[in-house]
N, C-alpha and C positions, 0 to 999 in steps of 0.2 A: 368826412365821417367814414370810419370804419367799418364793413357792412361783414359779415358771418359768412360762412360758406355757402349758406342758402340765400342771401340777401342779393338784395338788385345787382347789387353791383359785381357778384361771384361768376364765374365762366360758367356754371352750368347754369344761370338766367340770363345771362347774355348769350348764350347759345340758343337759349328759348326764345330770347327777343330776336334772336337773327331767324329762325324756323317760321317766327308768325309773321316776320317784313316777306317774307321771302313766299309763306303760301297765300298771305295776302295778292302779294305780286303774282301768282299764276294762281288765283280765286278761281278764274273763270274757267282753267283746266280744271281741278280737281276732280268736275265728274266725271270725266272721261277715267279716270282710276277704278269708277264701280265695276264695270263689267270685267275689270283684270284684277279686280279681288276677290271676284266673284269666281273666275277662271283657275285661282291661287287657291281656293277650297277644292274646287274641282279635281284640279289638278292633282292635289295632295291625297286625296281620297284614291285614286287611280294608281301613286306611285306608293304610298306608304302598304302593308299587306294584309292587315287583319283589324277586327273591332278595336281594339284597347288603341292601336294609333288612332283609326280614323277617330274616335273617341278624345284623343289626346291634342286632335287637330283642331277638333270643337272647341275645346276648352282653351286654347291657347287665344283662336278667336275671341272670345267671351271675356277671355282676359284683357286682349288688348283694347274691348269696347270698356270694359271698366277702367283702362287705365286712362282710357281719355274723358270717361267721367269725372276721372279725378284731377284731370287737368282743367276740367270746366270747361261748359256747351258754349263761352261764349269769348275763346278762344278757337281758332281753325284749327290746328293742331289737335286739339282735344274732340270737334269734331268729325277731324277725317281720321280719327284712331278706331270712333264708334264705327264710323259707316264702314271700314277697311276689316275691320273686327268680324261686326256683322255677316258683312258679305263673305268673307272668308269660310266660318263658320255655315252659313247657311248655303256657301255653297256645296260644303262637303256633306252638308245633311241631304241638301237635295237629289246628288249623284246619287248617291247610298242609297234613300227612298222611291227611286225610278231603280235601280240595280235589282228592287225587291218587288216593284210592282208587277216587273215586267217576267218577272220569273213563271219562266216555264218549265216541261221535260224534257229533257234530253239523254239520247240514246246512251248507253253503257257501252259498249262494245260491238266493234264490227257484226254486222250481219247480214243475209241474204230473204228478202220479202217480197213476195205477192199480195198486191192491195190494190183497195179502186181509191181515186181521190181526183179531187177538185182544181182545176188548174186556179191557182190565186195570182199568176204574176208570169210572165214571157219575156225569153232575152233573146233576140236569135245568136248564134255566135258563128255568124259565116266563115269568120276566117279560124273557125275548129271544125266546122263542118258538121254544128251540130247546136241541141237547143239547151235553155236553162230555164229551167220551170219550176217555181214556188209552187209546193204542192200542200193541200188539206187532205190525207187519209180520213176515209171512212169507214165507221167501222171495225176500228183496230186499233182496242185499247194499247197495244205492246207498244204502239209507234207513237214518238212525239207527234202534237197536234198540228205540227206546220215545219216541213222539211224544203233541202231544195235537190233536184234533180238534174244530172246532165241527161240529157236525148242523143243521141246519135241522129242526124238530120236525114239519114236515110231509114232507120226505128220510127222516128217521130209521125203521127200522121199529118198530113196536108196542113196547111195553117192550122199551126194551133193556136189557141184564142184562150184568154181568161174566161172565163165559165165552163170552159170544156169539162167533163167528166172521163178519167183515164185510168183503164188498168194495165195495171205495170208489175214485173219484176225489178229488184233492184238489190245490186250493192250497196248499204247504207254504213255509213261510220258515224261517231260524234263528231261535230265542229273543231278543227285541228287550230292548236293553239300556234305560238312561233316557233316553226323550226329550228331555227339560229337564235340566238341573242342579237336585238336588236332587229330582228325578221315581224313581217304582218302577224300581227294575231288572230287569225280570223274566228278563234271563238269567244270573244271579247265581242267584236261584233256582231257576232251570231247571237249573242246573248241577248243583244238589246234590239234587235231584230224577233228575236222570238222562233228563230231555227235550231231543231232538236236535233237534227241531223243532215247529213249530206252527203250527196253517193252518186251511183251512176246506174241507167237503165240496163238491163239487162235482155237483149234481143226485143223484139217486135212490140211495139206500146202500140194498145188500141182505145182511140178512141169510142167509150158508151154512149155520150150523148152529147151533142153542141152544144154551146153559146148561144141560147137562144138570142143574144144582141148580136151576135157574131161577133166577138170580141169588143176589143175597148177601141176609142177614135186612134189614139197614139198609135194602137199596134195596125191598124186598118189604113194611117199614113201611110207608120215606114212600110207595110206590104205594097203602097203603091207605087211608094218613091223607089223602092227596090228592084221595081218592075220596069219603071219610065228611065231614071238615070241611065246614062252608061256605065257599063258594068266597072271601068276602073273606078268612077268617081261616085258610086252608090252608096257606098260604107261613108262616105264623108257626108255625102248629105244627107241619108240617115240620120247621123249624129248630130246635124248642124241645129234639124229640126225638134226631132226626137229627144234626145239627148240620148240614144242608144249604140252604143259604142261598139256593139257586138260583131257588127258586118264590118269592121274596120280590119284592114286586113293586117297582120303581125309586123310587116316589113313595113307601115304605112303609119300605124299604131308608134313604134318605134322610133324614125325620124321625128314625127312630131314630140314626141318625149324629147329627143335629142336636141332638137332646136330649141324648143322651149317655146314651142306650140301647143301642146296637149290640152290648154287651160282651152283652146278655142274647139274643141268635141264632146265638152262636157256643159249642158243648158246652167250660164250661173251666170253672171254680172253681165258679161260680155253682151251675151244675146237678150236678156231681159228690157236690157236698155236699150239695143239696137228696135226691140219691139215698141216699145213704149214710146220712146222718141220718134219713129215712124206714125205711130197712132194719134201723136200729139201734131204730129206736124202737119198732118191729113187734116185731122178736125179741126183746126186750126185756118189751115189753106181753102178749104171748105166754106166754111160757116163765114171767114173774111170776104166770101164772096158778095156777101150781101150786106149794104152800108145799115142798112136798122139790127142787124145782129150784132156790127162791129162796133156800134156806136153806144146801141145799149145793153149786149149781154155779155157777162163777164165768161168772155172767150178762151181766156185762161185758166180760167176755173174749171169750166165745160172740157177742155183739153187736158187737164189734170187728170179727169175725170176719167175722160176715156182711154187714157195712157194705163190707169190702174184699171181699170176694166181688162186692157187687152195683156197685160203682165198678170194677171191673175190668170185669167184663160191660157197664156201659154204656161204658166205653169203647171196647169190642170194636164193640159196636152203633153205636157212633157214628162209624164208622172210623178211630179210632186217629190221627187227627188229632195231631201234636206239640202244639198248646196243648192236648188234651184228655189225651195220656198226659201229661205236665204237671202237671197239674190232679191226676191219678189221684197220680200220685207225689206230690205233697204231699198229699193225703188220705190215703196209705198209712203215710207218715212221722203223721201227725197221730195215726192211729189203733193205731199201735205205742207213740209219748206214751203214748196214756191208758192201752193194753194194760200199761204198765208202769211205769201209777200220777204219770207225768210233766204235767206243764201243758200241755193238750192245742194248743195254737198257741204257739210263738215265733218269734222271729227266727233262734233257730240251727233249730229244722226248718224255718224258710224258704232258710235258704242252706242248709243239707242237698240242698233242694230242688233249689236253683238250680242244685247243685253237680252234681245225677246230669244234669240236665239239658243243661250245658254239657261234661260227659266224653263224652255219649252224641249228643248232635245242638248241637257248637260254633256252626254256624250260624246255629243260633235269635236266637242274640247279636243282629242286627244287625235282626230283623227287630220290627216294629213287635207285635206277639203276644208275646213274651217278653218285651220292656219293660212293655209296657203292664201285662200279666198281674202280675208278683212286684212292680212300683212299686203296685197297688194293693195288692196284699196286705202291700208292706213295708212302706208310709204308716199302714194299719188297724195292723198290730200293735204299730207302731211308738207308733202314737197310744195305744194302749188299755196298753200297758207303761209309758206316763211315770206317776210317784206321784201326781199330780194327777189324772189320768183314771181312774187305778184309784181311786183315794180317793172320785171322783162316781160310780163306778156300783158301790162297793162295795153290799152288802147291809144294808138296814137298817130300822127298824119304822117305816110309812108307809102309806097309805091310798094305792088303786089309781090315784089320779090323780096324786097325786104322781110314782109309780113309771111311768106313763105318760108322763110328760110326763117324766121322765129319762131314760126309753128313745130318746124320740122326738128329745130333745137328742143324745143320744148316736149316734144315726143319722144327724142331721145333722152334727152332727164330724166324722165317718166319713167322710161325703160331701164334704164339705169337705174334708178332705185328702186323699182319691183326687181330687178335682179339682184340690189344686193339686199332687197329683206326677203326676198326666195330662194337664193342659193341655200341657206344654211336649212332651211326646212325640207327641202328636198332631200338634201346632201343628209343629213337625217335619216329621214325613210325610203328612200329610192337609193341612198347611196351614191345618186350620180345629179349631176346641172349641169343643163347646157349653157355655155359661156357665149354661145352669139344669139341670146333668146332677143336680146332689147333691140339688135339689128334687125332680126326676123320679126320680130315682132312689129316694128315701124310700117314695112310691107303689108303685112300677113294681115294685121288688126285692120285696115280700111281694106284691103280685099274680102276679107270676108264681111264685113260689117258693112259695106256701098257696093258692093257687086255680086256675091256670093249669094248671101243670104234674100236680097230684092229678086235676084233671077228666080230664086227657089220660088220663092212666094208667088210669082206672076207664073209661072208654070202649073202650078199648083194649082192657082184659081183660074189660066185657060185652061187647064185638063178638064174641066167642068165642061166646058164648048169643045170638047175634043184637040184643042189648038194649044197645047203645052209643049210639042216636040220642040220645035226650036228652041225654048226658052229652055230645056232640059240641056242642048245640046250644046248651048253659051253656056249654061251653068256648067256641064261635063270641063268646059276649053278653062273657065275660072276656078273651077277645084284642080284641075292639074296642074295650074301657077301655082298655087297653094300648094301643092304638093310637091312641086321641085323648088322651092322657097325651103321647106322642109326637109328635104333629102341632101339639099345643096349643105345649108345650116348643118344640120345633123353630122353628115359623115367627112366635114370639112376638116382639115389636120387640129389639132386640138379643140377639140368640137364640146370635148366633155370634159369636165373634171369631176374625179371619182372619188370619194375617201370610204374607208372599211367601217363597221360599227363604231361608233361612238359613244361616250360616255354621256346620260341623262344631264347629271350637273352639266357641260358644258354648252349642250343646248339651250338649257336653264337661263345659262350668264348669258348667252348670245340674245337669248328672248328678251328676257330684263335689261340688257343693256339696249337692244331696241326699242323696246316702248318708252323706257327715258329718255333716249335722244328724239322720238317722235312727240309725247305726249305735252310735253313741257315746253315754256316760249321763253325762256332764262336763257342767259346763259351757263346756268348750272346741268342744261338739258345736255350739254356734252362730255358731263361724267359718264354719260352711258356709254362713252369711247371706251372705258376702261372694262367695266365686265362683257363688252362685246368683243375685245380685245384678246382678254382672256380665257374667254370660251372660244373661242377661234381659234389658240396660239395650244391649249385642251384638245382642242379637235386634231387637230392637222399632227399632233407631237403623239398622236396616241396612236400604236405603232400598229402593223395589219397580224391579224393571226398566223400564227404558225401551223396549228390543228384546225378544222373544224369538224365537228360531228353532229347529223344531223337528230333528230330528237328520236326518229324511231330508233337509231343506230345505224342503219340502212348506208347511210352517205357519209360518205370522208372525204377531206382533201385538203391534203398537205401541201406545205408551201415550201418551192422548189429554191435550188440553190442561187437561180436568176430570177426569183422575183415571182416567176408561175406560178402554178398551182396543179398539180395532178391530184385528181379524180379516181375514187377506188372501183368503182363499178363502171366499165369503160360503157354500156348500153344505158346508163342514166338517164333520163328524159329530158327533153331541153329544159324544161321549166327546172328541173332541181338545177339541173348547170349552171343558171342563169341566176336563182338564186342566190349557190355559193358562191356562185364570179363577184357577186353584186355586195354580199357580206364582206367579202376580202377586197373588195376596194379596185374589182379589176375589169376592165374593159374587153380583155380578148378571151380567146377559148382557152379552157381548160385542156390540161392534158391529159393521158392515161398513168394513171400509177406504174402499171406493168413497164411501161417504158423508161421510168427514173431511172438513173444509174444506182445500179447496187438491190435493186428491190430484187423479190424472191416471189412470184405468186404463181398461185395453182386455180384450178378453176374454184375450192373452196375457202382458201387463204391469203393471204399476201401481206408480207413482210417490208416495211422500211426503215431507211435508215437518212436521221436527220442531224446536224451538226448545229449548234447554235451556242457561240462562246465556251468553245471549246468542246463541249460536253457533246458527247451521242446521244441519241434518242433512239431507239429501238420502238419501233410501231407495229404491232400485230393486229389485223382485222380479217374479220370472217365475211366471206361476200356469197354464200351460195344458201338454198335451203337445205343443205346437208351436212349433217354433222357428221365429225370423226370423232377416230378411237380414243377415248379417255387421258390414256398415257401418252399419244404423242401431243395433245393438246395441253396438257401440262406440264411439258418440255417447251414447248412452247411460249406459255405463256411467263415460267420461270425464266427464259432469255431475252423476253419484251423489258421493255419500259411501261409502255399503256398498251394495252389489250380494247379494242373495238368489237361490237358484239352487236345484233336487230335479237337476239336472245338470251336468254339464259345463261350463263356459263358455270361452272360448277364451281360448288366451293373452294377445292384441289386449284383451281388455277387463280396463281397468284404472281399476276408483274409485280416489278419492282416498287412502282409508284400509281398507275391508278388505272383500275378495271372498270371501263365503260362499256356494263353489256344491259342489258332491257331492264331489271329491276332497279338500277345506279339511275341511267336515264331514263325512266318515269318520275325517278324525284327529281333532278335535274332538268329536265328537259335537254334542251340543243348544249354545245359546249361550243366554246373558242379557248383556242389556249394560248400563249405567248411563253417562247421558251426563252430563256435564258441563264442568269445565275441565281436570278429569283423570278419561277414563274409565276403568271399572271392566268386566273382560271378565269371566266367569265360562265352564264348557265343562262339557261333560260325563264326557270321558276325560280320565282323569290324564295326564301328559307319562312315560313309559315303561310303562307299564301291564301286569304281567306277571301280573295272576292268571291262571286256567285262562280262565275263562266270555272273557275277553278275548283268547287266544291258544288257542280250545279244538280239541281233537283235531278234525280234520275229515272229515266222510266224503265218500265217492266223488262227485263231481260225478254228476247223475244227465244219463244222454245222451237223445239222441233216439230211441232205439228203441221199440217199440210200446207203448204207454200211458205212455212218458214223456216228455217235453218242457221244453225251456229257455223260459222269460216271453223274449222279446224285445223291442227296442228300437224305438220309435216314429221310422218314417223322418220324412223332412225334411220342414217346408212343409206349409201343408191340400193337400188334393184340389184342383185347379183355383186355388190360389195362385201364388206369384209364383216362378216359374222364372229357371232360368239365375243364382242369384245363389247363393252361398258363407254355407251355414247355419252359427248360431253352435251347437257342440257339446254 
């Protein structure tokens, strides 16, 4: 019998029949898809730029829950269209509705303030040599209501402590977006944070009145720990306990980036467990002491119990950091599993996980800490749930070395695939992975986790008996292993691999093509070879800048005819260097512009010249706060190509092809450019850009009245220069 084109027998119902054998067959994945369609609204809402999309993202959801209405509730297909619909949908509403809650003011415009206010929040930052203080002004309507401040450590007074009361002078700005394309945005985070502004003290901050608690437990640790450690290995135990990274010193900080260490200075998975497991093991070992406890109370339960007891406290202790409540929540989830006889790690209580995560703080989504965090743990469970991996570390009658060296294999696996679902996130926002993390890591993770972290703690609780020194002193001898594990790692001959920005899509496929290859138990799970493939093949082919400019105008730096980069302002601070090197895809130091062959610069200009497929580039940037004469500037500017500018420039001055001075890059933001026969522009602001952090509430202009003041603008001309002539703007 002949069936129609809609009929059973047509390829698009056999297509249908192959979709429902097929989601039949991985029923029991499907949920793990909520919290990444949930992620897929999220997500959408962050990249697309104004109402009418987000808008457009809603309804497309809405659609696709109706199109699986239409395929009927009692097919799977027709089901996971609603829930994938839904979620999508709701998660792009949810973003959007926390973007609005959380709305606050923020500053307009650089300025200079005297105010008393509230300390809310302490970072020390020993290795800057100075503090960071979430502040509440009082009394001053002009000032957003929750800023944050640098301290100079020797301004700052004597511990300072959350409840303190402090008057301060300060340079305050708005929350600076990204720099570069592809660069941190930090006011996107500031947003949802609730900081209106951020700046720096200005001389001597005194404190009005203490903490009547004298600070918080956390900050009253690390003042101890800072005091007993030695002084190399104090910044790491800080960290290890605290999760305060501030005494970590830059060279120390850095290795550990490099190796592929750093996940262990930040309170998240690592240590929550190392907590909990200790707590469970005690109570456990404990209460086993006595046969009428062991015989009749459920000791496992009781141990559950006190595992989630002491992973909420050390959260509490560690400030409640979102990757460390995190962390807590999937240890909570873990330890209700076993409270209820369940398989104490999968992947459906890792999306459990991910799922309270993204209802309760959607933002997390986009930042490099939720990635990084559940991609390691979904790669590990992922790996240790395929039949082959459980088959090798199943249990079975063998002599110690055998079972040794399966262990040791099986840690290296482990590392191995958290490296290769962390490379591309990193390589993303850092720019940079380290390629010997999963060797270091083999070491690093039971030193710090059986020796590190246990010395800390027995120190900790003899310093109470006055009898912590030695145990400070083994901990001191066990963070410096740690530390030349790290150093060793880190600055070994290709230690790092780098790539310059990259394009969002190819991240995109690298994501989607990972969660298919993890989420799924088919073998259809290995089509996610192919957009992981292609996002990678996206990434690496996508070539390093030739220009970059940074967002105020300020920084330049052109890429040299061997691959380098010179720098137009040779006194640039390490952090912008470090920046640019990091945008361009480069591991070593920048150079000086002045020194390129062929450049032309003066202390207020400098000229270069770039060759790319034949063609010249003529580069004119301005690098001083003084402007020249009108007319030689628009000689100038008519013999550029692109004109760089932290200013104004006048109308008269016109390059050939494109004028980047202060009004250009405010709508722009940062530039990258790629020269060739067709260049490639990149920017930092979307073209309509309508989230909050980019049209945010503003608050009151702060005036000239007594201890405040407007930054003013740099008149014309040096002192005793060239008068009478018409300054370019």
């Amino acid at each position: 019998m002949a069936f129609g084109p809609h009929g059973r027998g047509s390829p698009l119902a056999r297509i249908g029949a192959a979709v429902e054998r097929w989601l039949e067959q991985e029923r029991e994945q499907l949920p793990l898809w909520l919290p990444v369609m949930l992620g897929v609204g999220i997500a959408g809402w962050f990249l697309l730029p104004n109402e009418p999309a987000w808008m457009a993202l809603i309804t497309v959801g809405f659609a696709l829950a109706l199109g699986g209405v239409a395929i009927g509730l009692a097919r799977r297909a027709g089901t996971a269209l609603i829930v994938a619909g839904v979620a999508i949908a709701l998660g792009c509403g949810l973003v959007w509705a926390k973007a609005e809650l959380v709305s606050a003011p923020v500053l307009q415009r650089p300025a200079i303030a005297t105010f008393t206010a509230d300390v809310e929040r302490v970072q020390q930052l020993a290795a800057k040599d100075s503090v960071r203080a979430v502040l509440r002004p009082l009394n001053a309507p002009d000032l957003p209501p929750r800023l944050r401040v640098n301290i100079a450590s020797a301004d700052a007074p004597p511990i300072l402590a959350r409840g303190d009361r402090l008057q301060l002078r300060a340079r305050l700005m708005p929350p600076p977006g990204a720099s570069l394309p592809g660069g941190y945005d930090f006011a996107r985070a500031a947003w949802f944070q609730q900081l209106g502004a951020t700046g720096k003290a200005l001389g001597r901050v005194e404190r009005v009145s203490a903490s009547p608690s004298g600070g918080s437990v956390r900050d009253r640790i690390g003042a101890h720990i800072r005091e007993r450690a030695p002084s190399g290995a104090a910044g790491i135990a800080v960290a290890l306990v605290t999760g305060d990274q501030g005494n970590v010193s830059e060279a120390d900080a850095e290795a550990m980036r490099r190796s592929g260490l750093a996940h262990l200075l930040s309170v998240s998975g690592l240590h929550i467990s190392a907590a909990v497991a200790a707590a469970m093991f005690l109570t456990l070992r404990l209460l086993a002491l006595s046969p009428t406890l062991a015989l009749r109370w459920p000791l496992m339960l009781i141990a559950a119990g006190a595992g989630a007891v002491t992973g909420i406290a050390y959260t509490l202790l560690s400030g409640a950091e979102v990757p460390t409540v995190r962390a807590c929540v999937a240890a909570l989830l873990v330890l209700a599993g076993m409270a209820i006889g369940r398989e104490a790690l999968t992947l459906r209580l890792v999306a459990a996980g991910a799922l309270i995560v993204l209802l309760i703080w959607p933002e997390a989504l986009v930042g490099p800490s939720f990635q990084l965090s559940f991609a390691a743990v979904v790669a590990i469970v992922a790996l240790h749930e395929h039949p082959r991996m459980r088959a090798f570390m199943a249990a079975r009658e063998e002599g110690p070395l055998l079972r040794l060296g399966r262990n040791a294999a099986s840690l290296l696996l482990s590392g191995l695939a958290v490296e290769l679902a962390l490379a591309p996130i990193a390589l993303f926002h850092f720019h940079k992975e380290g390629l010997y993390g999963a060797v270091a890591n083999i070491f690093a993770i039971p030193i710090t986790t059986f020796i590190v972290m246990p010395i800390e703690l027995l120190a900790l609780v003899f310093d109470l008996f006055g009898l912590g020194g030695p145990f400070w002193w083994l901990g001191g001898k066990s963070i410096a292993l740690l530390l030349w594990i790290a150093h060793t790692a880190g600055h070994a001959p290709g230690a790092v691999a780098m790539l310059p920005s990259w394009p969002t899509g190819a991240f995109a496929l690298i994501v989607g093509g990972g969660l298919w290859a993890c989420l799924w138990r088919s073998r259809l799970r290995w089509a996610g070879a192919l957009p992981f493939a292609a996002g990678a093949a996206w990434a690496l082919a996508t070539p390093a800048p030739d220009l970059l400019v940074t967002s105020d105008g300020r920084h330049l730096a052109l890429r040299t005819g061997d691959g380098g980069y010179a720098l137009l302002r040779p006194k640039a601070r390490e952090f912008v260097r470090t920046m640019l090197a990091e945008a361009a895809g480069m591991d070593d130091d920048l150079s000086d512009l002045d020194a390129l062959p062929g450049a032309a610069c003066t202390a207020d200009t400098c000229r270069a010249t770039l060759v790319r497929d034949g063609r010249r580039w003529q580069i004119l940037a301005t690098r001083s706060a003084y402007l020249v004469p009108i007319e030689t500037m628009n000689r100038a500017c008519a013999a550029a190509d692109i004109v760089v500018s932290d200013r104004r420039l006048p109308r008269t001055c016109k390059p050939k092809w494109l004028k980047l001075d202060k009004p250009m890059l405010s709508r722009t933001g940062g530039v990258a450019i790629v020269f060739g026969s067709a260049p490639v522009i990149r920017v930092t602001n979307a073209t309509g850009d309508r989230h909050p952090w980019a049209r945010p509430v503003q608050a009151p202009t702060l005036g000239t009245g007594p201890g405040q003041e407007k930054l003013g603008a740099n008149r014309c001309g040096r002192p005793g220069g060239v008068k009478g002539h018409e300054c370019s703007q």
